[in-house]
C-alpha positions in Angstrom: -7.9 1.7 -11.2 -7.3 4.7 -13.6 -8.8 6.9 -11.5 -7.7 10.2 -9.1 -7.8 9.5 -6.1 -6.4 12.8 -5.0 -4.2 14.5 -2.7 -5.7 12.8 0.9 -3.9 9.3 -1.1 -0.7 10.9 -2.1 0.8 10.9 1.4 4.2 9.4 1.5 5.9 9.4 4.6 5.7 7.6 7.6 2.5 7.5 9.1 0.8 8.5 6.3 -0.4 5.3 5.1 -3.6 4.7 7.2 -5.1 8.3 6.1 -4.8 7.2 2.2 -6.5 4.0 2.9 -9.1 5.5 3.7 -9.5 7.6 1.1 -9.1 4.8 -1.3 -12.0 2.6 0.5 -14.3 5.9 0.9 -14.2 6.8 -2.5 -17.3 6.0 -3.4 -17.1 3.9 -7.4 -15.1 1.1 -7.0 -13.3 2.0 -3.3 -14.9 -0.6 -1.6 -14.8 -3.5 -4.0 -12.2 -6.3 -2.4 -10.3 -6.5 -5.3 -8.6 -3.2 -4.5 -5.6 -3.1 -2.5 -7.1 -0.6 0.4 -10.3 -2.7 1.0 -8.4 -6.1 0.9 -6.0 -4.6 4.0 -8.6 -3.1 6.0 -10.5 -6.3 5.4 -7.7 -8.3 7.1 -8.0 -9.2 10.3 -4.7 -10.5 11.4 -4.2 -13.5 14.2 -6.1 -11.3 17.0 -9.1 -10.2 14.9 -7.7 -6.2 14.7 -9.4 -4.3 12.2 -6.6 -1.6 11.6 -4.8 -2.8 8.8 -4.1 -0.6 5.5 -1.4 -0.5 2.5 1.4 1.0 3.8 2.4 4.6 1.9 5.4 5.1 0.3 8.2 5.6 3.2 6.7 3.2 4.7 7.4 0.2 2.7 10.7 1.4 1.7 11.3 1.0 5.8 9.8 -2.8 5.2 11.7 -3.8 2.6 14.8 -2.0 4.0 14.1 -5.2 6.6 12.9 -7.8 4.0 14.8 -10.3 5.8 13.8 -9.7 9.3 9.9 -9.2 7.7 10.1 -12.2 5.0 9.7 -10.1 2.1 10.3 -12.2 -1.1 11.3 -11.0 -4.5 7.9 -9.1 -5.8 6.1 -6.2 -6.4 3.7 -4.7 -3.3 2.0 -1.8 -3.8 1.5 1.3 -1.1 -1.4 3.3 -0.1 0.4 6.5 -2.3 -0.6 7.6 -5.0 1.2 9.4 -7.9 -1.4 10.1 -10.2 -4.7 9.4 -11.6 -3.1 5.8 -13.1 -0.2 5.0 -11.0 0.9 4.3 -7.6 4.0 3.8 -5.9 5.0 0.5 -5.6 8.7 -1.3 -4.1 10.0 -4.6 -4.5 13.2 -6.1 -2.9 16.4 -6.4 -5.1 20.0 -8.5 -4.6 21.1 -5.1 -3.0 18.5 -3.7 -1.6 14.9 -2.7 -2.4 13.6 -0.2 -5.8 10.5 2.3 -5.1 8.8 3.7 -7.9 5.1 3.9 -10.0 3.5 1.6 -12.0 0.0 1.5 -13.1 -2.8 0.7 -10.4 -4.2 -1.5 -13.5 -1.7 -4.5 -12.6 -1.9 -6.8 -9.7 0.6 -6.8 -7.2 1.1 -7.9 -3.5 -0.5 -6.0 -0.9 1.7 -6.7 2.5 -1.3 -4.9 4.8 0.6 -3.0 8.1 -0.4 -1.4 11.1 0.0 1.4 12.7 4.3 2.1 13.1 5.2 3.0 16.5 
């Protein structure tokens, strides 16, 4: 969506991501419609019906894809909960080495790999 969410969705580290879900869902245009990757996590449910899910910021799925073979990540695109700007977002995918993070446009699907809280 090419639209600013502002600076309660641009928090990137650890912890972070739950607080810009719900700025994404709250906003009120098109925040809540399913097709966008904050509503679609926080309408997961999970195998014992929790309602905590979100998009995990930034630092957060670098620290998932870090352990894409302990958490079955394959080789995609999944966006976080951070934004960069009014028309990007940051996004990570898994590599032969490693993992890349950086933006792309909020316009193009991607995976959403919905996470709870980290503890």
């Amino acid at each position: 969506r090419n639209a600013s969410i502002g600076s309660d969705a641009q928090g990137s580290s650890v912890g972070s991501g739950y607080r810009n879900t719900l700025a994404m869902v709250n906003q009120g245009i098109e925040g809540a419609n399913l097709r966008y990757a904050g509503a679609i996590a926080r309408a997961y449910l999970g195998p014992q019906n929790l309602s905590d899910w979100y998009p995990p910021a930034k630092d957060e799925l670098a620290q998932i894809l870090a352990n894409k073979v302990l958490v079955q990540i394959t080789g995609t695109s999944y966006i976080s909960s951070t934004e960069y700007n009014n028309s990007d977002a940051w996004r990570g995918y898994p590599t032969a080495g490693g993992y890349e993070i950086n933006t792309d446009g909020k316009r193009w699907e991607m995976y959403v790999r919905p996470i709870r809280a980290f503890g």
